[in-house]
C-alpha positions as CSV (number, residue, x, y, z in Angstrom):
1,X,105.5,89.6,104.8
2,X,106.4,89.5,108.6
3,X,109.8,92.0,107.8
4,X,108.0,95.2,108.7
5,X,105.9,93.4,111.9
6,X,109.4,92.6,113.4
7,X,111.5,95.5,112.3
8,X,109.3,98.3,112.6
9,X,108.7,98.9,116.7
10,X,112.6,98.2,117.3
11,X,114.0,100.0,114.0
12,X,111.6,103.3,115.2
13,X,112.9,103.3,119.0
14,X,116.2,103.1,117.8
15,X,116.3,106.2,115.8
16,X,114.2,108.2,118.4
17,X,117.2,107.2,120.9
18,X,120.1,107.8,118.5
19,X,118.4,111.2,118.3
20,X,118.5,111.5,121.9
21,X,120.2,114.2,123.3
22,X,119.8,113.5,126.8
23,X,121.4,109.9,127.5
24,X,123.5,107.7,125.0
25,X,122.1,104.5,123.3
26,X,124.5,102.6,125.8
27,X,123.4,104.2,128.7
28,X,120.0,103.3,128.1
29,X,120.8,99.3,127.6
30,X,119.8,98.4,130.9
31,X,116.1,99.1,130.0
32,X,116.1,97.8,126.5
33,X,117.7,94.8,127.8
34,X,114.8,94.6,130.8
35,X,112.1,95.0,127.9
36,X,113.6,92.7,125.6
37,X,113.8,90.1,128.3
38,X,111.0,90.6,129.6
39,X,108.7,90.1,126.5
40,X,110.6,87.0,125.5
41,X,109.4,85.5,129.2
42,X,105.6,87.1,128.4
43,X,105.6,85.6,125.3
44,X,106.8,82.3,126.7
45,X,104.7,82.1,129.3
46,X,101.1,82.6,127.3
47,X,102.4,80.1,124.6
48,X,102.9,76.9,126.9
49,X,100.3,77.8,130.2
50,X,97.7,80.5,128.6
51,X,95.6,79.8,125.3
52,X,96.8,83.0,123.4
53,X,93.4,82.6,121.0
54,X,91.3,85.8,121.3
55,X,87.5,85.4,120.0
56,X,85.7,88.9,120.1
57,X,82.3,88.9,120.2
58,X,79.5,92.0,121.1
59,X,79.9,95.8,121.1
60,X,82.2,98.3,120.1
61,X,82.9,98.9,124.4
62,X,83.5,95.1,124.8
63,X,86.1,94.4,122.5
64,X,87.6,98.0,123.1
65,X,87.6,97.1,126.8
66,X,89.2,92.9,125.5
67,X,91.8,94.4,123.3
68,X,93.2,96.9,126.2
69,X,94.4,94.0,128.6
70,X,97.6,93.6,126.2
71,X,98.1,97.4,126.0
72,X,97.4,98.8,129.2
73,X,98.5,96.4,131.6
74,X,102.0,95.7,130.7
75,X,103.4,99.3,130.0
76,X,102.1,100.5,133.1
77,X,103.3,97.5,135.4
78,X,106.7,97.3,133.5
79,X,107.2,100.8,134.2
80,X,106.1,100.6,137.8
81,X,108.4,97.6,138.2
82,X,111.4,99.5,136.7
83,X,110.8,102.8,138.5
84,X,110.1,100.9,142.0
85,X,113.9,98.4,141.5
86,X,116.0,100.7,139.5
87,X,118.4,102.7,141.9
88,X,118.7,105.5,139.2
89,X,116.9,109.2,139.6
90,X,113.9,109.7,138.2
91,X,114.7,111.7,135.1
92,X,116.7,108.5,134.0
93,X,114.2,106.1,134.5
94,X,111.1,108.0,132.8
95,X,113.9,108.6,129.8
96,X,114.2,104.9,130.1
97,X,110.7,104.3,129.7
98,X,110.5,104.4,125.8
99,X,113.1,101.7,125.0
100,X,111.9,99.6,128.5
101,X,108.0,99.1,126.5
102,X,109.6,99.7,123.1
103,X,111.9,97.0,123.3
104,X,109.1,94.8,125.0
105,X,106.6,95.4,122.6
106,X,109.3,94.1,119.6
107,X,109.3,90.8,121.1
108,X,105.6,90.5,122.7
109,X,103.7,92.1,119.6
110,X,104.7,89.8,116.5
111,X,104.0,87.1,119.0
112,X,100.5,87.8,119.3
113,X,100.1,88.8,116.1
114,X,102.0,85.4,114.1
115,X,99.7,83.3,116.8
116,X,96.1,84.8,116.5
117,X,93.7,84.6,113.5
118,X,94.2,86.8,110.6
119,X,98.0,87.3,111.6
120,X,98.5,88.0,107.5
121,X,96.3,91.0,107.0
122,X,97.6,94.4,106.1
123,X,96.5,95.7,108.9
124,X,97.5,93.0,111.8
125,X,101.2,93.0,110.0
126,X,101.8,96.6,109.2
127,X,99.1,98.8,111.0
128,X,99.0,97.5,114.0
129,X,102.9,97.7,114.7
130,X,102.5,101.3,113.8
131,X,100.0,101.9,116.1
132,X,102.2,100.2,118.9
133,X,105.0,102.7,117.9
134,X,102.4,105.8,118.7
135,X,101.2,104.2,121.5
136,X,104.7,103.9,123.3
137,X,105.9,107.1,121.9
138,X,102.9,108.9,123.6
139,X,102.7,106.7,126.6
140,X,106.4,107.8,127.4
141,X,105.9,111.4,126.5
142,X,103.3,111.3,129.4
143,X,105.9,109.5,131.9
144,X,108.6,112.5,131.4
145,X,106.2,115.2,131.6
146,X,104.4,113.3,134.7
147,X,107.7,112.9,135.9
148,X,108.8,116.9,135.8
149,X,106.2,117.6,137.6
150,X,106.8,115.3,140.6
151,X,110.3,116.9,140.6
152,X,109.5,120.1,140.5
153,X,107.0,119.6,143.2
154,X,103.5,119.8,141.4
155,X,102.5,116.6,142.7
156,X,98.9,117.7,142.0
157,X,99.3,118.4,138.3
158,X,100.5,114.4,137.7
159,X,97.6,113.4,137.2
160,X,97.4,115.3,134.1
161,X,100.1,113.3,132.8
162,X,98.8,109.9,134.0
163,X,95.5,110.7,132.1
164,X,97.2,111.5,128.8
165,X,99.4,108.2,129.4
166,X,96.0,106.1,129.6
167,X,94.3,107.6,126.6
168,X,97.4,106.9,124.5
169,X,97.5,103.2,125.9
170,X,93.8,103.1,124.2
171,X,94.2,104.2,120.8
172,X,95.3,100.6,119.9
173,X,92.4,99.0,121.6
174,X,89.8,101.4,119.7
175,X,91.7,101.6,116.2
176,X,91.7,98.0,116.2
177,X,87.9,97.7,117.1
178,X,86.9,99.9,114.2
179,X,89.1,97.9,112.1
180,X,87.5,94.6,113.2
181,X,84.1,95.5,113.0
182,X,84.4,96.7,109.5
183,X,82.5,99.9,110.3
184,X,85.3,102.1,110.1
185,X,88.0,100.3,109.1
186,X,89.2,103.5,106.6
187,X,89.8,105.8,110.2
188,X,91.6,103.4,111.5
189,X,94.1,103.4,108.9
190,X,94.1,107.2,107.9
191,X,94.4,107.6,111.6
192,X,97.0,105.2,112.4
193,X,99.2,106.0,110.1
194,X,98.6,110.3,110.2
195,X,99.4,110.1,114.8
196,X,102.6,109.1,113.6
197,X,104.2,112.8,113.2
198,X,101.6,113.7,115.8
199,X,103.7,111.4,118.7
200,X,107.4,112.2,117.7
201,X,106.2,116.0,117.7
202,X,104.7,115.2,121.3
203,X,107.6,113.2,122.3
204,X,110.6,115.8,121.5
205,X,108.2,118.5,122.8
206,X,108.1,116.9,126.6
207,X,111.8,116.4,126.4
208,X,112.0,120.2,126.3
209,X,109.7,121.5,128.7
């Protein structure tokens, strides 16, 4: 039941960076390894000094606004981190930023979802990984095309990018709400599962501009 929950984020960066044409699987280790690390010490640390049990309760905007600390938060302070210590240029550490939160999401996501309530529902074990796929997919899309336009000197226009990077960390925050209230629990899916072509399209389209 939890095969596709563990395989699915890793097995989907992998084949978007063995399609890469930019930088080799090897030299983009140094990230995966980073995210891989550091969602085992994430994980670690909310199991034995955090109580990992979420309880929602009130509006659509409340939970939305609950769910987003575990999606916005880390990809943009894992990124920051890498960009601020890594002594590469800046076209290699945007490049880096999809197996960076790709490689933390495969360890932090089936964590939360194997230690909060209804960890065995279709959705929790094969949605939501999807939508955590999309979300780093676009998320990275908007670092490299944030990131071409700091180098080429449109500091002005990067907050374009930034803006696109924070609606894509939200579509797992809001999919998930409709799913939980059992309002619209149909979108969610159809939606979840149609932005998939959507963010590879994105994604190879900001590696060529």
């Amino acid at each position: 039941m939890y095969f596709f929950l563990l395989l699915s984020i890793p097995a989907a960066i992998c084949c978007l960076i063995s399609t890469d044409s930019e930088y080799s699987p090897k030299q983009l280790s140094a990230p995966t390894f980073v995210g891989f690390f550091t969602g085992i010490l994430t994980s670690a640390f909310i199991e034995f000094f955090i109580n990992s049990d979420i309880y929602f309760a009130g509006s659509f905007i409340a939970i939305v606004l609950s769910m987003s600390a575990k999606t916005i938060f880390p990809p943009i302070l894992l990124t920051a981190f890498f960009f601020i210590f890594s002594k590469d240029d800046i076209e290699y550490k945007a490049y880096s930023t999809l197996p960076l939160i790709g490689a933390f999401y495969s360890i932090f996501i089936p964590y939360l979802t194997m230690t909060q309530g209804e960890s065995n529902s279709f959705f929790m074990t094969f949605t939501n990984p999807v939508l955590f796929i999309e979300t780093t997919i676009l998320f990275s899309s908007a670092v490299i095309y944030g990131a071409k336009e700091f180098t080429d000197g449109n500091r002005k226009k990067v907050a374009k990018p930034a803006a696109l990077g924070l609606a894509a960390l939200m579509i797992q925050p809001v999919m998930f709400t409709l799913w939980y209230l059992k309002t619209a629990s149909i979108i969610a899916y159809v939606l979840a599962f149609a932005l998939i072509p959507t963010a590879i399209f994105v994604y190879k389209f900001s590696r060529k501009r």
